[in-house]
N, C-alpha and C positions, 0 to 999 in steps of 0.2 A: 374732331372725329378722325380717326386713321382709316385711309381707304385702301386696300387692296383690287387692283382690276387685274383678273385673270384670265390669260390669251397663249394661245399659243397658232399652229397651225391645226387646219381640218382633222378632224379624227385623233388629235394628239391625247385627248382626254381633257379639256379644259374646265367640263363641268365635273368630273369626278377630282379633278384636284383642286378648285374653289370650293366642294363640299367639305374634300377632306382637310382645308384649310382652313374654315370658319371652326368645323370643327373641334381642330386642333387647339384654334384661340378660346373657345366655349369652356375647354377643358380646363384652359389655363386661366380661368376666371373672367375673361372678360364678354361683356355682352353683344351681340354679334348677329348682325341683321346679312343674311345673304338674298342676292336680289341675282335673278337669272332671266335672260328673253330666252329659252329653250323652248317651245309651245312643244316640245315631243316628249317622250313618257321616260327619260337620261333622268332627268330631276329627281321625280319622285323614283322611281328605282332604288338611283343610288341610295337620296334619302331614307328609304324605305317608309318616307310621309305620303300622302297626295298631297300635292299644290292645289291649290284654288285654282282655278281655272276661271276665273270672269273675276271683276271688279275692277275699283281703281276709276280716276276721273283728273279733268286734266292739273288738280293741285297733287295728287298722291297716286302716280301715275302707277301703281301694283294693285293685285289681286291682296283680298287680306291674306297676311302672315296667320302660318304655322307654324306652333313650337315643334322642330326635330328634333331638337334633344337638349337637356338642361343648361340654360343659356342662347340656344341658337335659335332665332326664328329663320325661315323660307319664306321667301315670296315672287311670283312671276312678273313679270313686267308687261302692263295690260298695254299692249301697243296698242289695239283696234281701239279700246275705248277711251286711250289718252289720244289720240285722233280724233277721233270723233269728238272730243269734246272741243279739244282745239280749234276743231270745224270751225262746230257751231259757234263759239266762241267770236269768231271770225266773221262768219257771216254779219251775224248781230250787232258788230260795231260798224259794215259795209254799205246798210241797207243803202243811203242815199246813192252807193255807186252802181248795185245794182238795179235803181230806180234810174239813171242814169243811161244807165246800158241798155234798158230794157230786159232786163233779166229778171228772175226769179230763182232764189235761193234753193238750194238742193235741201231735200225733207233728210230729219234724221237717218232714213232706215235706207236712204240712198248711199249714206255715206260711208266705204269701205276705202281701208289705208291704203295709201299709194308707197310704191317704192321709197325707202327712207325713212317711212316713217317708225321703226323701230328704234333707228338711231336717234330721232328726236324725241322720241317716249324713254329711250335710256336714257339720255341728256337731261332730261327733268326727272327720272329717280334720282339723280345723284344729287340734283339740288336738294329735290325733298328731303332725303336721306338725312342730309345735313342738318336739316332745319326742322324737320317734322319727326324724325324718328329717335324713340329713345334707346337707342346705342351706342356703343363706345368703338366698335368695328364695324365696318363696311365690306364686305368680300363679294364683287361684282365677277358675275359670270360673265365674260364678255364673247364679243362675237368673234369668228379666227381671225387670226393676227394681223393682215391686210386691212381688214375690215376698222380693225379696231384703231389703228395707226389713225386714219383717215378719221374714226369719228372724234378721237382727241385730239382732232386736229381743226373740227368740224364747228366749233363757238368763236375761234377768233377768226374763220374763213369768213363765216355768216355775220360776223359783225363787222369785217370788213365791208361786206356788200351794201351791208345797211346803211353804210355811211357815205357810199357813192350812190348808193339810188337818193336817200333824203339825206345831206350833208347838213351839217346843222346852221349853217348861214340861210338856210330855206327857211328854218321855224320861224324868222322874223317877219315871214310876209302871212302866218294864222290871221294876223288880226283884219287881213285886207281882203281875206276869205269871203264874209257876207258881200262886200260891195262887189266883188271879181263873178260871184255869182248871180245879182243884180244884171250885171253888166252883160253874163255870158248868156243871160237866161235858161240856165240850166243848174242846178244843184250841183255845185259842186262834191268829192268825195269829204264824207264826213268829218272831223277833228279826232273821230275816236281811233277813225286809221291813224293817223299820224300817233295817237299817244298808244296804239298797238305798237305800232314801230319803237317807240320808244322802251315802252314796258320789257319788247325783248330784248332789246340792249342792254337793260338791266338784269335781263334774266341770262342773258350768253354771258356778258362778266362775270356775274357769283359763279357759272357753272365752269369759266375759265380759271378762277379763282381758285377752285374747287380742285381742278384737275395742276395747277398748279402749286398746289401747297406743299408744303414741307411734309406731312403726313401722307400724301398719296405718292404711291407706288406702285410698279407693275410686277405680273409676276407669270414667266415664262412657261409653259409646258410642255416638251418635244418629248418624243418616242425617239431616243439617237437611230440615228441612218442620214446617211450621205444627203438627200436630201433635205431631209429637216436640215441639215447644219446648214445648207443653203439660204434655204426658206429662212433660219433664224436670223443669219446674217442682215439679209435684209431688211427685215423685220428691225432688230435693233437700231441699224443705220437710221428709218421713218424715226423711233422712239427715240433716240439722240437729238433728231431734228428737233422734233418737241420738246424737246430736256425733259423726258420722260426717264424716272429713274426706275432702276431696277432693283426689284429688293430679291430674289432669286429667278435660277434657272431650275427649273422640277422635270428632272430624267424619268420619265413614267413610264409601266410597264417592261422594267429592264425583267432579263431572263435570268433561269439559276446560272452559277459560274458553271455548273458543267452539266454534263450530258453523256450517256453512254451510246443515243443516239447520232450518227454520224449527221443526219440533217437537219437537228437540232445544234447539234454542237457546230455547224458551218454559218447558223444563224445567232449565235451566239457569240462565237470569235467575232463578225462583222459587227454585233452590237456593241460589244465592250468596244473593239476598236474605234466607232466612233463615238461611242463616249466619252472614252478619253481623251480623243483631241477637242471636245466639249468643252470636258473640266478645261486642259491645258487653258485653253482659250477666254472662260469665263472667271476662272479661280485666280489666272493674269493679271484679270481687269477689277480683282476685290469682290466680285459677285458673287456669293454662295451658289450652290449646286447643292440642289435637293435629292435625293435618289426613293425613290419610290416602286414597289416589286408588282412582276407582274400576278397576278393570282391564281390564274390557269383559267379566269372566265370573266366576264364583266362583272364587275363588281355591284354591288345587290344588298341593299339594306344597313341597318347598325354596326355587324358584326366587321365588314368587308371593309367598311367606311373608318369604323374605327383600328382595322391593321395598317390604313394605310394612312390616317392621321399623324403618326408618328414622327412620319419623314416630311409632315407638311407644315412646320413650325415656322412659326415670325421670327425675324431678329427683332430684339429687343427694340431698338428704335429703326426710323427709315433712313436711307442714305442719304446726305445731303446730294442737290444737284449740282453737278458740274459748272466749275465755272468756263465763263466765253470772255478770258480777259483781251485789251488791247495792250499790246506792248510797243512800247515807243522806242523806237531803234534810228531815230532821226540824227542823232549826232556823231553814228556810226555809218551809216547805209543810208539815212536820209528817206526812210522811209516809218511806216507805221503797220504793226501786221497783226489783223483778226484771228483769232485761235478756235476753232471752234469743234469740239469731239462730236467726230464721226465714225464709232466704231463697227467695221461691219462691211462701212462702203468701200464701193470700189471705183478704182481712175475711171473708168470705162462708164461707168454709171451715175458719174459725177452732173452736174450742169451751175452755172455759177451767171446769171446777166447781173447789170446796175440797172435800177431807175428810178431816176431821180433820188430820193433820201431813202430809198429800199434797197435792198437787194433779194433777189430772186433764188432762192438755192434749191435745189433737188440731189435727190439720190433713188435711183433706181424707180421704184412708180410712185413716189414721195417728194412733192413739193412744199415750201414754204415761204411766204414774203415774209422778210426780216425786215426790220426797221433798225437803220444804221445807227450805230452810235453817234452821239454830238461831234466829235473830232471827225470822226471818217465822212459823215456829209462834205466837209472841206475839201476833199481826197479825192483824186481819182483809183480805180483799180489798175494797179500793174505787174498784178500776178494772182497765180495761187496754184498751191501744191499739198497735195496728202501722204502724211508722214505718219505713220505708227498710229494710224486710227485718228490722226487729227486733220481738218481743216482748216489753213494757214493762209489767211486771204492776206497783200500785200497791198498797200495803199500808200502814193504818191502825195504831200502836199499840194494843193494845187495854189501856189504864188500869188494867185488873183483873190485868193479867197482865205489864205492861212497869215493869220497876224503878225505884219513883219517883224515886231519883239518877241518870239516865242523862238 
């Protein structure tokens, strides 16, 4: 299945141009499930549908689908009740730890989402999507751009952690559980925690998976102004960290070219202007530029959604991702140098530690642990510099550790 996840920055229009983008693909035949966490009344509008507003459970984490128009279902992303079901879920494989504690499990009607949990009820639409839904397109409303960096970033954070709280040299001691408990006189935590843990390891992989395939892409949405080009910049830099590809950039709400009004037409020259060093910047790098007009109102129903469909077309296929080659410069310079595209970041924003077989990289409020490659483990770092949107990490042999026949 090909996925679309649609972000931009606050107020850019992100759900008006993931409507008019599924749409766009419904038109051209194919069948096209769009999923939004919007709980406010943008959706349906645009769509000119209602959404379901309730349903959904923690395997099929949406409200039911509605057909918007032929080809396209809609659906909301039930965060409260993929919570809650999670809870409970939770609880019920715990008891012995809160018979342990002394505690007593929270009743259904206690239980309302905590922070985050939207991002975790998206992260399982998109597995479901995969596996349970019969479509050929995925076009994900996502949350603004910040947001969204961090939660395609947020399966292999969490499965990192999982792996330092229970490393898997612990599962060998399950079987020593009853007698340790024996021993402790007290009940230990149950076996089903432990294969809870496990189950979402396998579930943060498929959804890494997921977010890593050749089919998913991202897809940009700015209002040109000085800002957005800001905000985008950065924005791109997080989604490069991810080798998150991009299949466009969608110029939304641009103005007419002209105006007889003098303070329309002063808001006009500043938007062309910076859309064009948009394009420059993005058409550079291979990226389409979508342009999309503005209407003179929010856009509202079939008619609106479909003038602006237009401009909201797929490329045929998705971009492949970038590659992160090492290049071996040892018989010249004696060295070995990591390549890594950073488009967007800046020196100033940059941050680069080692540790141990990782490295640490950030860009502006976007970090990432990397896992080195086989040859750079041997290495130490003794350098790195950013050239024309790349990150060029330089790496020393280290004598003690690099094969003396190589």
């Amino acid at each position: 299945m090909r996925t679309v996840l649609v972000t931009g920055p606050g107020g850019a229009g992100r759900t008006t141009v993931a409507a008019a983008t599924a749409l766009a693909a419904a038109r051209a035949g194919h069948r096209v499930l769009l999923l939004t966490t919007d709980r406010g009344p943008v959706p349906d509008a645009v769509l000119g549908t209602p959404l379901t507003a309730a349903g959904g459970d923690a395997r099929t984490p949406w409200a039911p689908p509605v057909e918007a128009a032929p080809g396209l279902w809609a659906a909301r992303v039930a965060t409260g009740e993929h919570f809650r079901a999670v809870a409970a879920d939770l609880q019920s494989r715990g008891t012995s730890l809160f018979d342990l504690l002394g505690a007593a499990p929270l009743d259904p009607e206690e239980l309302t989402e905590l922070p985050g949990a939207e991002h975790l009820a998206l992260l399982a639409a998109l597995r479901a999507a995969h596996t349970d839904a019969p479509a050929g397109l995925l076009v994900v409303d996502m949350p603004p751009a910040h947001d969204t960096v961090r939660l395609l970033g947020l399966p292999e954070q969490l499965r990192r952690y999982l792996r330092r709280l229970l490393p898997p040299e612990r599962q060998a001691a399950r079987a020593l559980r009853p007698m340790l408990a024996q021993l402790a006189g007290v009940p230990l935590p149950a076996q089903r925690l432990y294969e809870t843990a496990e189950r979402w390891q396998a579930e943060l992989t498929a959804v890494e998976e997921i977010l890593n395939a050749d089919g998913t892409t991202v897809r940009l949405v700015a209002e040109p102004g000085p800002l957005a080009a800001d905000t985008l910049r950065t924005v791109r830099a997080g989604l490069a960290l991810h080798r998150c590809r991009i299949d466009a950039l969608v110029a939304n709400r641009l103005l007419p070219g002209t105006s007889p009004d003098a303070f329309l037409a002063a808001l006009v020259d500043a938007q062309r202007t910076a859309h064009k060093d948009l394009c420059e910047e993005y058409l550079a790098d291979g990226i389409t530029v979508r342009e999309l007009p503005h209407l003179g109102r929010a856009p509202r129903g079939p008619q609106d959604l479909a003038a602006l469909a237009a401009g909201a077309t797929l490329p045929a296929e998705a971009a492949p991702a970038p590659d992160w080659p090492v290049e071996d410069h040892r018989s010249t310079d004696g060295i070995l140098v990591w390549r890594i595209p950073l488009p967007g970041a800046g020196r100033e924003t940059l941050g680069l530690v080692r540790r141990g077989d990782e490295l640490v990289v950030s860009t502006g409020p976007f970090r990432r642990v990397l896992p080195l490659p086989s040859a750079l483990r041997r290495c130490t770092v003794s350098g790195a510099g950013l050239r024309e949107g790349e990150l060029r990490i330089r790496f020393t042999p280290d004598p003690d550790l690099w094969p003396r026949n190589s």
